[in-house]
N, C-alpha and C positions, 0 to 999 in steps of 0.2 A: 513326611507324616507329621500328624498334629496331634499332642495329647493336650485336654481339657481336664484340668483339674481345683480343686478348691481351695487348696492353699499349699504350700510348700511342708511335707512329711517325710519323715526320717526314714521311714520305710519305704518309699518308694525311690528317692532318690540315687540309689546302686540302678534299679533297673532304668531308670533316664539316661546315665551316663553308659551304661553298657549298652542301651538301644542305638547309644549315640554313635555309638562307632562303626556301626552297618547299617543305618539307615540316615537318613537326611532330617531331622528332629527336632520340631520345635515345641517347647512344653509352655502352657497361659495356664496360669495362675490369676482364679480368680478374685480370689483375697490376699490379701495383706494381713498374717495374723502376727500380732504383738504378745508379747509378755502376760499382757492383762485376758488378752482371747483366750491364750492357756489355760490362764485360772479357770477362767466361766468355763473352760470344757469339762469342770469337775477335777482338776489338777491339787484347786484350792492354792493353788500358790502361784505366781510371775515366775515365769523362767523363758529363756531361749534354750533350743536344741544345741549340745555342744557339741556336734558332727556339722560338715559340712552338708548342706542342702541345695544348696546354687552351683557350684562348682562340676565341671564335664559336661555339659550340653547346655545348647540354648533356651533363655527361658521368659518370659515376658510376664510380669504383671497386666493383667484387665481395669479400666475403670470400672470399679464398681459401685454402681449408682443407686445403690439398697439405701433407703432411707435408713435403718440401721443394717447396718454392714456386720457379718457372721457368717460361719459357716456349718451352726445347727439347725436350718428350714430352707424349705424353700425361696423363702424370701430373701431371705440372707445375702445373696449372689446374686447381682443384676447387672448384664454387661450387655447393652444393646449394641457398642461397638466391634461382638464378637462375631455378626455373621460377615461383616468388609474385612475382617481381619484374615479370614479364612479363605475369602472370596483372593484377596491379595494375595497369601500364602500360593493357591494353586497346587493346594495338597491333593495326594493320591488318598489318602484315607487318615481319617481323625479319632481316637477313642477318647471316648467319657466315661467316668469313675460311677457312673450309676446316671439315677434321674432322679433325684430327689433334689436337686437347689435349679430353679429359673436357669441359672446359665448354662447347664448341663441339657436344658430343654431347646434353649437360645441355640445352642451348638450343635442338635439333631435336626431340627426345624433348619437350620443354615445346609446341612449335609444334604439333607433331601432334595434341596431348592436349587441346589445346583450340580448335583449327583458326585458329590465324593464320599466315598466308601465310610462308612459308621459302623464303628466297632465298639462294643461294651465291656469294661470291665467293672462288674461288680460283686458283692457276697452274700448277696441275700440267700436268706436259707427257707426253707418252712417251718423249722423250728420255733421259728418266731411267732409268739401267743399270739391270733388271732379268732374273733366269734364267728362260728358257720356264716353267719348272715353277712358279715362283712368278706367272707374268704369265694362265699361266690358272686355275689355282686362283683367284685375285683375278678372272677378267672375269664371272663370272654375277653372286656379289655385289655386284660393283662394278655393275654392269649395274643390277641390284634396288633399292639403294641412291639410285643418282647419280639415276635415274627419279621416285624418289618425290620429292625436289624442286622445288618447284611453278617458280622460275626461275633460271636459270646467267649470274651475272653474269660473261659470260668476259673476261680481260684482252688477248689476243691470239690469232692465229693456233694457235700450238701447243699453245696452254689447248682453243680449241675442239675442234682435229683428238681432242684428249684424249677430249672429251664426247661427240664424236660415234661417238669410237669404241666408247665404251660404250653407247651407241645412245639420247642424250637426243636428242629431234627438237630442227628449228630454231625451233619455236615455243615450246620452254621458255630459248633463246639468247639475251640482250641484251651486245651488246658495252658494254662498260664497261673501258675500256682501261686499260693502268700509265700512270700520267705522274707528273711532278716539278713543282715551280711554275716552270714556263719561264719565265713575265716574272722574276722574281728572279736565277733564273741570268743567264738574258740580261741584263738588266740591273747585273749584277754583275761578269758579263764586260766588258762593253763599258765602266765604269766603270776596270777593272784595266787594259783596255789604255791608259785615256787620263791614270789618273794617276800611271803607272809602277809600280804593282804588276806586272802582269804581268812586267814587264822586270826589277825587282827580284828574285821567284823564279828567273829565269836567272841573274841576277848573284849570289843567292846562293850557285848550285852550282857557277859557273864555265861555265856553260853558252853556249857562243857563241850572238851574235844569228842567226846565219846556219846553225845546226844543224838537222836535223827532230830532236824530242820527241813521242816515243811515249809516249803517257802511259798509266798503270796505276792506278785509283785502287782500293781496295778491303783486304777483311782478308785477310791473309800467312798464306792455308791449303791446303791443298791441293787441294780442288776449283775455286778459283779459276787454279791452274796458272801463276801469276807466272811460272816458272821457263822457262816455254813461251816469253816474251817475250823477256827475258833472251838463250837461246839463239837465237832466231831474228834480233837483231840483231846479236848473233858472228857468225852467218853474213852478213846483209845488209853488214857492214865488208868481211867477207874477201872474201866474191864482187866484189858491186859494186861494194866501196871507196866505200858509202853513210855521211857522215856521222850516222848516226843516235844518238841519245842517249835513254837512257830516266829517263824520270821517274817513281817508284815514293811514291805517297800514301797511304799505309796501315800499319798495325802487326798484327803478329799472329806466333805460332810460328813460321812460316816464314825470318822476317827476316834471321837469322845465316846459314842456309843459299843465301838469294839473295844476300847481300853476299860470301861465299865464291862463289859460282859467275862472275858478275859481274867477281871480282877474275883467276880461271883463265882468263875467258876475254876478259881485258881490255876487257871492254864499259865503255861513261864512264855507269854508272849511280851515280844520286841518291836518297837516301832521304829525303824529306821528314817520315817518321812520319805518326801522325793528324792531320788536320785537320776540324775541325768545318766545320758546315754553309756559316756566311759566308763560311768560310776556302777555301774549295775554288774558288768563281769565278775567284780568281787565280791558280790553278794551272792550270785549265782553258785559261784566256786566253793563258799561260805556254806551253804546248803546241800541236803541230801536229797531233795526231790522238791517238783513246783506243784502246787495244789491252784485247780481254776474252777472255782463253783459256779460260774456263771450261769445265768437262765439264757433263754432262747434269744434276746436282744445281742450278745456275743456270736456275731456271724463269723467270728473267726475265733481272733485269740492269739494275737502272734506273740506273747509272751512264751509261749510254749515251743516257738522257734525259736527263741531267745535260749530258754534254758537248755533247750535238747544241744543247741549249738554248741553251751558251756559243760555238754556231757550227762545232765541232769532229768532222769525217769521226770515222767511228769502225770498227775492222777486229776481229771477233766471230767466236769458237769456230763452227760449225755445229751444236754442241750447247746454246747457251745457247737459251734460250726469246725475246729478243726477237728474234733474228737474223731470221727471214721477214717481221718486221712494221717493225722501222728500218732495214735496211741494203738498200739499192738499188746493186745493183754498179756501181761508176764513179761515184753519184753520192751517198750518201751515206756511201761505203765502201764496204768487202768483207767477204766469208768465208770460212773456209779451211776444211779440215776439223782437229776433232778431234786437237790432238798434232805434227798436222804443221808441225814446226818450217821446213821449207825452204820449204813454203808460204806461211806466216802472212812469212817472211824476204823472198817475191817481193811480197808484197802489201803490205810497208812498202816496198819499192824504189819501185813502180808506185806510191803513194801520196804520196810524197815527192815525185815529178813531176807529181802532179795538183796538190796544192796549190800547186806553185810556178808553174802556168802557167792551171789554173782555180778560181781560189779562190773568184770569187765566184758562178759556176755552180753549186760544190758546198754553195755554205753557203744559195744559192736553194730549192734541193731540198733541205736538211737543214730551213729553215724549212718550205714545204709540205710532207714529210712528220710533223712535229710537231704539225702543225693538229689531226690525229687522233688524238694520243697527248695530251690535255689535260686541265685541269679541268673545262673546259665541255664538252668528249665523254663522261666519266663523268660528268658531273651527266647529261644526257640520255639515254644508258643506262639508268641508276637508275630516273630516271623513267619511260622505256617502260617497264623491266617491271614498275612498279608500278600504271601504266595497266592495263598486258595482264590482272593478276592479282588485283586487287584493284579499281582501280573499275572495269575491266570486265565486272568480275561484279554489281556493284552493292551488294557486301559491304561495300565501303571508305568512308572519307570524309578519306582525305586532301587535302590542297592540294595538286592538283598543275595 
């Protein structure tokens, strides 16, 4: 099997290596991204991933021939030498991480041409703000399109209502869920609480032990909506005279304009800037609940795999894409909708009292709903529908 993908991600990396051991696997990468790509992805700052990304399965860099080389357009990705690569390969079936970059397109156009199996995984949601006039013009193609795909590795709930609404049946379906490497997290939480990390990040901000910490982890842009937070604990002080305190982990354009707003509206918010990958358990640990305001461009949101992993409720836009599939009202958080400030402000109040009197009820149901959202639920996905499409036809020979 072949996966095509855009560049090398921290989150996808567990399920490479765990594909790797039941099936025959090779992953192209079509970019090269450096230090400086990071920034321009809204990072605001140079950094490398400090997890391994390469390491447990085989993995190949693509020429890619983009006059500017990236991985936000479709242009970005140009690998003409990707359909002889595949042709070479003599793979039983290939997935792509969506269709949105030229080599993602390069790599369907090649599967068809010489009938190896094409698999999609992507997360597009409908939440995603679109004009009537633009949303039907797009549904017969899209419709013609998303069909001819032999199977839809969907990652959740509002990926699938996506597919279905373009009318792929349930038997082109395999759930193949988002997730994060939970034991890591967890384990990396539970580490911070016990050897004062955790208690350290509050003592570096001045943050009382006995405060709730909303926490915010992500890039300082505007479809992530930090500003939403921000404001909704202004409000949560002044109504309920809830000590609430926010904890903001991330860098990006936004940053001067939440430390100004923050400062009008005397909220006791924190900037801790980026923190990489190891660095994050302790901040997690650090806090009392994740807040993700995200609008309808957040097709997912795996931070909230992140925090649920470190034990942490977590209160989500009703636009972001994982909200139907991790947040169980009361029990592993809430929802608000979209913007609204006084809401997302009642549901830090009501939150702040759950933790303080059912902490471990809520972190019981944050573990089983996580069971679902794993590495070994997408490895098994995978596998069904490489079953369904491939040696169920008698085409294939993979191991699986």
């Amino acid at each position: 099997m072949a996966i095509v993908v855009s560049h090398p991600i921290q989150y996808q990396a567990p399920w490479f290596r765990a594909l790797a051991r039941v099936v025959d696997l090779d992953v192209y990468f079509c970019h090269r991204q450096d230090a400086a790509g990071q920034a321009a992805a809204g990072f605001d700052t140079p950094f490398e991933w400090d997890v391994p990304l390469l390491d447990g399965y085989q993995h190949h860099f693509l020429d890619n021939r983009a006059s500017n080389p990236h991985v936000f357009s479709y242009s970005g990705c140009d690998t003409p030498a990707l359909e002889a690569t595949l042709i070479a390969g003599r793979f039983d079936a290939c997935i792509v991480s969506g269709w949105y970059l030229k080599s993602y397109v390069q790599a369907m156009r090649a599967c068809r041409r010489h009938r190896v199996k094409l698999l999609m995984r992507g997360d597009s949601q409908l939440g995603t703000r679109r004009s009537p006039i633009k949303s039907a013009v797009k549904w017969l193609p899209y419709r013609m399109f998303l069909n001819r795909i032999d199977a839809h590795l969907y990652v959740g709930q509002a990926n699938r209502a996506y597919l279905r609404h373009y009318g792929v049946p349930d038997e082109k379906l395999f759930f193949v869920p988002h997730f994060v490497d939970n034991e890591m997290f967890e384990a990396g939480a539970e580490r911070a609480r016990t050897d004062g990390a955790a208690q350290s990040v509050r003592l570096r901000f001045g943050i009382p032990a006995d405060a709730f910490v909303a926490l915010f982890v992500g890039r300082l842009v505007p479809l992530k909506r930090a500003a939403d937070l921000v404001a909704a604990v202004g409000q949560a002080r002044r109504m309920a005279g809830a000590d609430i305190h926010v904890l903001i982990v991330g860098s990006g354009p936004d940053m001067a304009e939440l430390q100004q707003m923050a400062a009008c509206l005397r909220v006791p918010a924190h900037f801790a800037g980026f923190c990489n990958q190891t660095q994050l358990p302790a901040h997690y640990a650090a806090a009392d609940a994740l807040v993700l305001p995200s609008d309808g461009r957040e097709t997912w949101g795996l931070v909230v795999n992140e925090a649920m992993a470190c034990g942490l409720p977590a209160i989500v836009s009703d636009a972001a894409g994982c909200a139907s599939d991790l947040v169980q009202a009361g029990m592993t958080g809430h929802t608000f909708p979209l913007g609204d400030t006084a809401a997302l402000a009642d549901r830090l109040v009501l939150l702040d009292g759950d933790v303080a009197t059912r902490s471990a009820e809520i972190r019981g149901a944050i573990r089983c709903r996580l069971r679902a959202y794993s590495c070994e639920a997408a490895v098994q996905g995978t596998l069904k529908a490489v079953a369904a499409i491939v040696v169920g036809t008698g085409e294939g020979h993979a191991r699986v």
